[in-house]
C-alpha positions in Angstrom: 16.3 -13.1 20.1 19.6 -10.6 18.9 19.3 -10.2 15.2 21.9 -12.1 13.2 21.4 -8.5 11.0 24.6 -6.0 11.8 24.8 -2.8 11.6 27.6 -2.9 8.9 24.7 -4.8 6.9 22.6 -2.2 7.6 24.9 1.0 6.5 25.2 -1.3 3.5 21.8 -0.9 2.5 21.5 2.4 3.3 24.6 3.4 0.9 22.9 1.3 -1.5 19.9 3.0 -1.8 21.7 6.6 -2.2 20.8 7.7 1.2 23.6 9.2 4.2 24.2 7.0 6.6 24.7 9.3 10.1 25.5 8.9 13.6 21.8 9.0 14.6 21.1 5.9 12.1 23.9 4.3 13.0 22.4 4.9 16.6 19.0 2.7 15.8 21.1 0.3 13.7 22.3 0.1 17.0 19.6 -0.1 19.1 17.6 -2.9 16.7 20.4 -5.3 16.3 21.5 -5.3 19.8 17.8 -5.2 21.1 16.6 -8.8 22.4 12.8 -7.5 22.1 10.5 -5.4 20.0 10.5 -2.2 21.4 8.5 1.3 20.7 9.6 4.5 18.9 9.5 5.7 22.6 12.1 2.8 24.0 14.2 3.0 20.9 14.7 7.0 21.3 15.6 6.3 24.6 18.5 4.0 23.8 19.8 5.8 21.2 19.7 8.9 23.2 22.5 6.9 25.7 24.3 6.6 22.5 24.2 9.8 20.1 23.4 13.5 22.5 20.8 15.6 20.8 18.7 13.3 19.0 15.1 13.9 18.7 12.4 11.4 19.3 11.1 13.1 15.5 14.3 11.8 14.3 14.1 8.4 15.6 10.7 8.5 14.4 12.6 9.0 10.6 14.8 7.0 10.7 12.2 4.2 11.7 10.5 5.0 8.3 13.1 4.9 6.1 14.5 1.6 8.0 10.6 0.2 6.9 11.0 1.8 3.4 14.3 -0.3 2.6 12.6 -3.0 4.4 15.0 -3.0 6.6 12.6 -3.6 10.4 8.7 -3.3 10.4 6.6 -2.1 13.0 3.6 -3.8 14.3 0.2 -3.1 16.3 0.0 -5.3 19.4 -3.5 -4.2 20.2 -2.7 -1.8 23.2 -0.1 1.0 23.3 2.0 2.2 20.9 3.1 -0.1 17.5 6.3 -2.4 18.2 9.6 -2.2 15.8 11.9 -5.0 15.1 14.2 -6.3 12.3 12.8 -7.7 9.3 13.6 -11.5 9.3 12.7 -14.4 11.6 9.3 -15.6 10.2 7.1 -14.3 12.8 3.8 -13.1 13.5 1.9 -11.4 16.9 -0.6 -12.7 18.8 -1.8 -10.6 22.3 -3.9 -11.3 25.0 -7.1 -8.7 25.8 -6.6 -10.1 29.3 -2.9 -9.3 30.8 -1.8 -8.0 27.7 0.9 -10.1 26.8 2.6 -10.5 23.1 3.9 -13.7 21.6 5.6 -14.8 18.3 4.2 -17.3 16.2 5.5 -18.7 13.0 3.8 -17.4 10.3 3.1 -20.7 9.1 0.3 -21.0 11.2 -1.7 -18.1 9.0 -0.6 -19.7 5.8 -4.2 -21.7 5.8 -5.7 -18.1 6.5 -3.9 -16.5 3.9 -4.5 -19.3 1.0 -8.1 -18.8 1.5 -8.1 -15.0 1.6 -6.5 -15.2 -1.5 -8.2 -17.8 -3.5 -11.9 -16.2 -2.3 -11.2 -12.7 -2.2 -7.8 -12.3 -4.1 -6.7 -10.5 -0.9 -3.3 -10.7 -0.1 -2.2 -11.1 4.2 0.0 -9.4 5.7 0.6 -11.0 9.2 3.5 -8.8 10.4 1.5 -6.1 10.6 -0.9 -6.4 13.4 -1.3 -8.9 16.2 -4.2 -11.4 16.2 -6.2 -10.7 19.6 -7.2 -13.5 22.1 -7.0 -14.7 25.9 -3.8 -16.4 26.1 -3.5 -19.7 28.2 -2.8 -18.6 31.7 -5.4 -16.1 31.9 -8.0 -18.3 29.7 -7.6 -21.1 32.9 -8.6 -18.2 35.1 -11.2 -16.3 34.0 -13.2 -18.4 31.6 
């Protein structure tokens, strides 16, 4: 699941937006593009760490903001440890089993029903990148219901 968003893309919209681009967000440019997963603050300070010396996990944690700010990845809550981060782009939401604890995309398209009704009922506007339906997924469903 690479992202086909580079990190030249990214310095791009960084400079755009009048901020400096340096080594340490040049670092989790890195670390989103190349990553083939959603991972936490924790996982991407870890990479970057390999990449840049003396970055702190407060620094990541920054950087992630700013990233979100120029809408550049998003973070999501999967239900059980610490919010996810990933590239904008793709189409996807979460769901996550209570059971094993597992997290799946899912096109959006399947809360577009959902989100039509919100709207038309309560003028409410969804947002399903931001956190994970909750369920039993399939394999644990067959064992334990």
């Amino acid at each position: 699941m690479s992202s086909t968003v580079t990190v030249d893309q990214i310095v791009l919209v960084v400079r755009a937006h009048g901020k400096r681009v340096t080594q340490p967000k040049r670092a989790v440019a890195h670390v989103l593009c190349d990553s083939e997963g959603h991972l936490t603050a924790e996982e991407i300070s870890l990479r970057v760490d390999s990449l840049v010396e003396d970055v702190s996990p407060s620094t990541v944690y920054r950087i992630l903001e700013e990233f979100e700010e120029l809408g550049l990845c998003e973070h999501t809550h999967t239900g059980h440890g610490a919010a996810v981060y990933h590239l904008v782009g793709g189409g996807h939401a979460h769901v996550t089993c209570n059971v094993c604890g597992g997290t799946w995309q899912v096109p959006t398209e399947f809360f577009d029903g959902l989100a039509e009704q919100l709207h038309s009922s309560q003028g409410f506007h969804l947002n399903p990148h931001h956190v994970a339906l909750a369920g039993i997924c399939r394999e644990c469903a067959a064992h334990h219901l």
